[in-house]
KOLNUBA-310463 format. One line per 10 residues: number of its first residue (from 1); their letters; for each residue x, y, z of N, C-alpha, C. Coordinates in steps of 0.02 Angstrom, whole numbers, plus 32768, in hexadecimal, padded with zeros to 4 digits. Example, Ala and Ser with C-alpha at 12.3 -4.5 7.8 and 13.67 -1.06 7.14 Angstrom:
<rs>
1) as) 8294:7EE4:8186:8267:7F1F:8186:8294:7F5B:8186; 8282:7F90:8162:82AC:7FCB:8165:8285:8002:818A
</rs>
This chain:
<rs>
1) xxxxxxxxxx) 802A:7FC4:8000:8000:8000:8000:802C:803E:8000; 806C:8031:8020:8085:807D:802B:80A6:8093:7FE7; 80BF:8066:7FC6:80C9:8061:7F64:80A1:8084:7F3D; 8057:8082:7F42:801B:80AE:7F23:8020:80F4:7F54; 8034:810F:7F90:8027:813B:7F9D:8053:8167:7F73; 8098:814E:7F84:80DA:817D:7F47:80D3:817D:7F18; 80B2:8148:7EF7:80AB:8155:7EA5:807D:819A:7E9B; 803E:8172:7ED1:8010:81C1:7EB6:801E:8209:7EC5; 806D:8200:7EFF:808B:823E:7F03:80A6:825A:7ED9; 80D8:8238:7EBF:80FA:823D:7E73:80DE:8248:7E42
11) xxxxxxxxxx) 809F:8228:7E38:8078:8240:7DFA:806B:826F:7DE8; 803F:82A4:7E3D:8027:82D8:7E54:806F:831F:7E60; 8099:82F8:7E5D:80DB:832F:7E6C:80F1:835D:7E35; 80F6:8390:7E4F:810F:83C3:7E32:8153:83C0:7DFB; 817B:83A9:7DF7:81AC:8387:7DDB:819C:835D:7D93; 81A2:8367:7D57:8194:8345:7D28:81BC:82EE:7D21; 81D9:82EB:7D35:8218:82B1:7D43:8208:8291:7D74; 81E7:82AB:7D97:81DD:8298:7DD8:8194:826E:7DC6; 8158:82AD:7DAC:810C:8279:7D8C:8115:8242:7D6D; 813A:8241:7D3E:815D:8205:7CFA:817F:81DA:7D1A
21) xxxxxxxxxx) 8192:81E1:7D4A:81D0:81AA:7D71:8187:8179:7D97; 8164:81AD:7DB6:811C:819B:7DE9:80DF:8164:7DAA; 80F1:8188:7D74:80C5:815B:7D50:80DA:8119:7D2A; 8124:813C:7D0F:813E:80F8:7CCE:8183:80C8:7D0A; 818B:80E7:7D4B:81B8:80BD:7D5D:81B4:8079:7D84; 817A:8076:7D85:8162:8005:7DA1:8170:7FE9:7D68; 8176:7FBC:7D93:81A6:7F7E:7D7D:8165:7F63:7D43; 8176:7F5D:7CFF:816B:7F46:7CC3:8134:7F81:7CAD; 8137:7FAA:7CB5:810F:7FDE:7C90:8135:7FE7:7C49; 817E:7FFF:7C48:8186:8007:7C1F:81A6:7FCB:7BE4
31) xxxxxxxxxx) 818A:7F95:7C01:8197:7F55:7BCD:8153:7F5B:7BBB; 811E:7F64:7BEC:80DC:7F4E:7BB6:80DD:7F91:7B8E; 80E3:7FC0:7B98:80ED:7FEB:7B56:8116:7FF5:7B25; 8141:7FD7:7B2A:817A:7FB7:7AED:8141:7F97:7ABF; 812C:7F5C:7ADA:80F7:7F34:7AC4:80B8:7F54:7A9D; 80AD:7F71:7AC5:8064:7F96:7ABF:8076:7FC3:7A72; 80BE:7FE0:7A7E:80C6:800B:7A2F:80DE:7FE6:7A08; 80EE:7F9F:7A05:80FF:7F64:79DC:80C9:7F4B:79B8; 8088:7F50:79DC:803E:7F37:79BF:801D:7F17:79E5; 8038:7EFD:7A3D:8013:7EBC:7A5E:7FE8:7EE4:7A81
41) xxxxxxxxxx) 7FAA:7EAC:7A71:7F6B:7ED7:7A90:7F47:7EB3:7AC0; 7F44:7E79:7AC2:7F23:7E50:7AF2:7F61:7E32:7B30; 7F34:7E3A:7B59:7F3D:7E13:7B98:7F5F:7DDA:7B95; 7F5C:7DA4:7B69:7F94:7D5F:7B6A:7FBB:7D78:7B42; 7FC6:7D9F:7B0B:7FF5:7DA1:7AEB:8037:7DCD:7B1F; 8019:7DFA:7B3D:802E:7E2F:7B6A:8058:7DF5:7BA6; 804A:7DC0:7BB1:8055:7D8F:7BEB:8072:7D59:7BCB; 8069:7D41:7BA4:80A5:7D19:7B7A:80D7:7D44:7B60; 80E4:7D83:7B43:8123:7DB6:7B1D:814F:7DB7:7B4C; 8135:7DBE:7B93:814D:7DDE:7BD2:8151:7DBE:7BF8
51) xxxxxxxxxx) 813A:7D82:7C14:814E:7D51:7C4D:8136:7D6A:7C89; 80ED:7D96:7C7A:80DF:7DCA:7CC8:80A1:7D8F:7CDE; 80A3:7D8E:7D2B:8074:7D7E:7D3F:8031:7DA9:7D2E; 7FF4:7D64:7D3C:7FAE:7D99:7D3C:7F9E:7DDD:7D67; 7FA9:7DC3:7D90:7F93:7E09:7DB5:7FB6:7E26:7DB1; 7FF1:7E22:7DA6:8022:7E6C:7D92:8001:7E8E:7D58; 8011:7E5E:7D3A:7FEB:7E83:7CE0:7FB6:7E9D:7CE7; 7F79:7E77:7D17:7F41:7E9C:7D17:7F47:7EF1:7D2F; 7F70:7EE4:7D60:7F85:7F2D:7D8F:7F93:7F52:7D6E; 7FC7:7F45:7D51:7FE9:7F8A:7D2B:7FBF:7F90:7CD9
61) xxxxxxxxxx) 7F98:7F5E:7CC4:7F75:7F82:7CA2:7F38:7FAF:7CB6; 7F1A:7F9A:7CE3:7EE7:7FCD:7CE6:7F0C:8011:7D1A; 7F37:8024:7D2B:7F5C:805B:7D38:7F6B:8090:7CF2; 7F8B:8052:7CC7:7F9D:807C:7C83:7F68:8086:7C59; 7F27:8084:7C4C:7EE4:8089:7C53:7EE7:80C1:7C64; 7EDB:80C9:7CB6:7EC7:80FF:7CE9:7EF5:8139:7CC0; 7F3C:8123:7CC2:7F72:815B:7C92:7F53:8177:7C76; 7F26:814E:7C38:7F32:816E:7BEB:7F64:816A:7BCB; 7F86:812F:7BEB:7FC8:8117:7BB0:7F97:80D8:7B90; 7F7B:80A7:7B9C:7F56:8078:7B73:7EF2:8095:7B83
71) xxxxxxxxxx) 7EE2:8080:7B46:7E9F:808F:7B52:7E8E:8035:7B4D; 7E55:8025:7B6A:7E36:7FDD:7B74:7DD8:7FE8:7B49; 7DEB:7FB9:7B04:7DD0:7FBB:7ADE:7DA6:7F68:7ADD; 7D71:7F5C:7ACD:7D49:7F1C:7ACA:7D54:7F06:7A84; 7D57:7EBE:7A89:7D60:7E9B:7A5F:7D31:7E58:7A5F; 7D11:7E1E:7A39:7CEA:7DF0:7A45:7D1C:7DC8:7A37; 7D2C:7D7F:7A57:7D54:7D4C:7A5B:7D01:7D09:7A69; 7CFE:7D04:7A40:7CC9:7CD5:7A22:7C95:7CF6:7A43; 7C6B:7CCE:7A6F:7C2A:7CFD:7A93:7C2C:7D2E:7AC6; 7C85:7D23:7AD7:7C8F:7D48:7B12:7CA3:7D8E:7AFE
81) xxxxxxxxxx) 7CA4:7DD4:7B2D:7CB3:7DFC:7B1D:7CF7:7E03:7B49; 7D33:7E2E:7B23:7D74:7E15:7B3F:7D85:7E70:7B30; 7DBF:7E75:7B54:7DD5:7EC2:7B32:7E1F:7EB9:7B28; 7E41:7EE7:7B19:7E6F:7EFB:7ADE:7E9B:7F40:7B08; 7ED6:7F35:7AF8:7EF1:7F76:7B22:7F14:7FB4:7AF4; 7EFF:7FD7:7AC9:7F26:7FF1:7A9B:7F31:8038:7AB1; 7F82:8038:7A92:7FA6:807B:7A8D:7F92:80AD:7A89; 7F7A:80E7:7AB4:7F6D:8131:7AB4:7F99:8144:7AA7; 7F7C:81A3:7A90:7FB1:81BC:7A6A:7FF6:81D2:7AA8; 7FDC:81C5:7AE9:8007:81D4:7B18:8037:819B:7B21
91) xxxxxxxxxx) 8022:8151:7B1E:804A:8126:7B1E:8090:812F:7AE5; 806A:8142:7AA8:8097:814D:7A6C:80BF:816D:7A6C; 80C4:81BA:7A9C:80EB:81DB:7AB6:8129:81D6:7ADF; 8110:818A:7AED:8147:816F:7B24:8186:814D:7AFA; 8174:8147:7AAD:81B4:8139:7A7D:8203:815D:7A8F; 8201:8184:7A97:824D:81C0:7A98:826D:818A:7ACC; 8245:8196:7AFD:8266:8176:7B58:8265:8128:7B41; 8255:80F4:7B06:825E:80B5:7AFF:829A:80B6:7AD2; 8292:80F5:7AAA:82D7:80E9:7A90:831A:8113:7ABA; 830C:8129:7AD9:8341:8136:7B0D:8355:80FA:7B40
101) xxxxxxxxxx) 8329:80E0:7B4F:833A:8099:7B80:837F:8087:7B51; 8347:8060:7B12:836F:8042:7AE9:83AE:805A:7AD3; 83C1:8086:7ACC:8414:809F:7AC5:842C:809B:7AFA; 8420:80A7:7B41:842A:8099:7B6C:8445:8058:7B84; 841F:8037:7B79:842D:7FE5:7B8C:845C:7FD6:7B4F; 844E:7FE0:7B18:8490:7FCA:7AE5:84E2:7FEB:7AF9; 84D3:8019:7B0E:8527:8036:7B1B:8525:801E:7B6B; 84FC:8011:7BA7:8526:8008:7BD2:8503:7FDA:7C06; 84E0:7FB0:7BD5:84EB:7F50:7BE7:84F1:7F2F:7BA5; 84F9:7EF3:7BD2:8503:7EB3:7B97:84D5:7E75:7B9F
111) xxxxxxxxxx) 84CB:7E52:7B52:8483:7E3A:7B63:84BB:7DD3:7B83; 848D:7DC3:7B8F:84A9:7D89:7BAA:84C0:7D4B:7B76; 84A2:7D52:7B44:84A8:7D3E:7AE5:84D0:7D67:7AD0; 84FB:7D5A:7A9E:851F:7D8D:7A7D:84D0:7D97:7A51; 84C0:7DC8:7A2D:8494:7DEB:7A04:849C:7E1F:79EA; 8497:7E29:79A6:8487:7E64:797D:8479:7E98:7998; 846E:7ED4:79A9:8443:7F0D:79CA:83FC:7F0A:79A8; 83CD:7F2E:79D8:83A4:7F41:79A8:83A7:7F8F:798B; 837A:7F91:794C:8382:7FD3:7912:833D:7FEE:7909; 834F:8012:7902:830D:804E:78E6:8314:8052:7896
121) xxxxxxxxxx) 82E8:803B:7874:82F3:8035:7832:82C1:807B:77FE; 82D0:8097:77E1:82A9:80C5:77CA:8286:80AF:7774; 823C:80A3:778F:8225:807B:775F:8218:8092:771E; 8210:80DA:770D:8226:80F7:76C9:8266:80DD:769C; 82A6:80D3:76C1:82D6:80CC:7690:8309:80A4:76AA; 82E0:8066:76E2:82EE:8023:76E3:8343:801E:7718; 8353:8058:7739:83AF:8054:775B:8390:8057:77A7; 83B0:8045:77BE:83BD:804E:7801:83D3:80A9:7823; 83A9:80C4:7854:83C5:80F4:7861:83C0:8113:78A9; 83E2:8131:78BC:83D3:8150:791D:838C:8150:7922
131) xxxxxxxxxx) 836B:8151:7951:832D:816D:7962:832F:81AC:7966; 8315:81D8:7954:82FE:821C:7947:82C4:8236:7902; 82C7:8273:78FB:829D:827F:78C9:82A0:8275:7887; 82DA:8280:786F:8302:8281:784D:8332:8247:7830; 8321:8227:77F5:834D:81D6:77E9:839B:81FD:77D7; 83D0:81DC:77FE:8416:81EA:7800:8426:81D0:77A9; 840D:8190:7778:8413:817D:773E:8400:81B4:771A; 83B4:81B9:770C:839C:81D7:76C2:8385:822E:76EF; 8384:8243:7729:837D:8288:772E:8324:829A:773B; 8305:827C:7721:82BA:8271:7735:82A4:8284:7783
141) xxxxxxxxxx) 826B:8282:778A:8251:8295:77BC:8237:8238:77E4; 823E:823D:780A:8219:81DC:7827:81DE:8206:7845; 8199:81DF:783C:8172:81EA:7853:8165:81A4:786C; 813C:81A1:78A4:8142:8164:78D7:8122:8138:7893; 80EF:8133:7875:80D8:80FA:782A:8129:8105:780D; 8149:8110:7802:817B:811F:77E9:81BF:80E2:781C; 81BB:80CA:784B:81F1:80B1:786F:81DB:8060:7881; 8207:8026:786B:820F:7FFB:788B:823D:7FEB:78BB; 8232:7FBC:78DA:8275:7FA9:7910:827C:7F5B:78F3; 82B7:7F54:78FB:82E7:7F02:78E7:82F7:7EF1:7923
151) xxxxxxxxxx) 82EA:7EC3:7948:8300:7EA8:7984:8308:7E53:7970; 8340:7E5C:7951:8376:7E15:7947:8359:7DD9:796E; 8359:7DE2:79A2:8360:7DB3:79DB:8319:7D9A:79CD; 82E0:7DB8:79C1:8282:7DA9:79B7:828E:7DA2:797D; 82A5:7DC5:7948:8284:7DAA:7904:82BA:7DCB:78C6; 82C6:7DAD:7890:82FF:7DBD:785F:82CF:7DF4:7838; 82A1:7E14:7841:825C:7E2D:7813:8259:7E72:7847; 8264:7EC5:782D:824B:7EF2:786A:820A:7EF0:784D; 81F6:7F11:7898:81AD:7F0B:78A8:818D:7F58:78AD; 815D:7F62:7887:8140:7FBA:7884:8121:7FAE:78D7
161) xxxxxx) 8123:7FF2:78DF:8106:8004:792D:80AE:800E:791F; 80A7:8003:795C:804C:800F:795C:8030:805B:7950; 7FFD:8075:793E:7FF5:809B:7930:7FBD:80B6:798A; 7FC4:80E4:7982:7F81:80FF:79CF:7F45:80F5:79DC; 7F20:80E0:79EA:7EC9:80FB:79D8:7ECE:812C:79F1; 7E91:8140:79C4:7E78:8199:79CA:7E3F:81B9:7A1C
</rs>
């Protein structure tokens, strides 16, 4: 209990670093939103990608919900009605700080596999390039429809990012 009181301090705090730390810093928030801007939308896929227990997953999704980083959308799974957790445009926002992890962890850890890195591929003119606005290859502008990620280690194929609901 005393975990939810600081968060909702942090959330509520004056400090911008401080709200963002209060919201995106529990433990697998920012893997299910890796995910979440990868395309995974349901609940088992979200729990098989990730290895999270149920009630964790349940927790921190309906928090990121409460956010307005995922909105919780219905779906029919034969007669049953089931829901769906997709990317707000606030979740989508959280791209910059995933690709900051990710340079992060490439320059100063090491994965336990030797592995490829992963790349930001700029899907206009097919090269690999930094994350930013701007492709370091052809000079273009990346617009998020515009960017895949290659993560070697999951799949020899990059993968376009999810788009937001509105």
């Amino acid at each position: 209990m005393e975990a939810d009181v600081t968060t909702r301090e942090q959330v509520s705090a004056p400090c911008p670093i401080g709200r963002a730390v209060g919201l995106l810093g529990e433990r697998w928030t920012l893997l299910i939103l890796r995910n979440a801007n990868l395309g995974t939308t349901r609940f088992d896929a979200f729990r098989s990608e990730l290895g999270i227990a149920d009630n964790i997953l349940s927790n921190r999704l309906a928090r990121m919900v409460d956010a307005g980083l995922l909105a919780r959308v219905p779906y029919r799974d034969g007669g049953r009605p089931r829901h769906e957790y997709r990317l707000t445009a606030a979740g989508a926002d959280v791209l910059p700080v995933l690709h900051a992890l990710a340079a992060w962890g490439q320059e100063h850890t090491k994965p336990g596999e030797p592995s490829a890195p992963m790349q930001v591929i700029h899907r206009a003119c097919d090269h690999a390039t930094a994350p930013s606005d701007i492709c370091d290859h052809c000079g273009e502008p990346i617009r998020r429809e515009d960017e895949l990620w290659l993560r070697p280690w999951r799949s020899a194929e990059p993968f376009p990012l999810a788009e937001p609901v509105a």
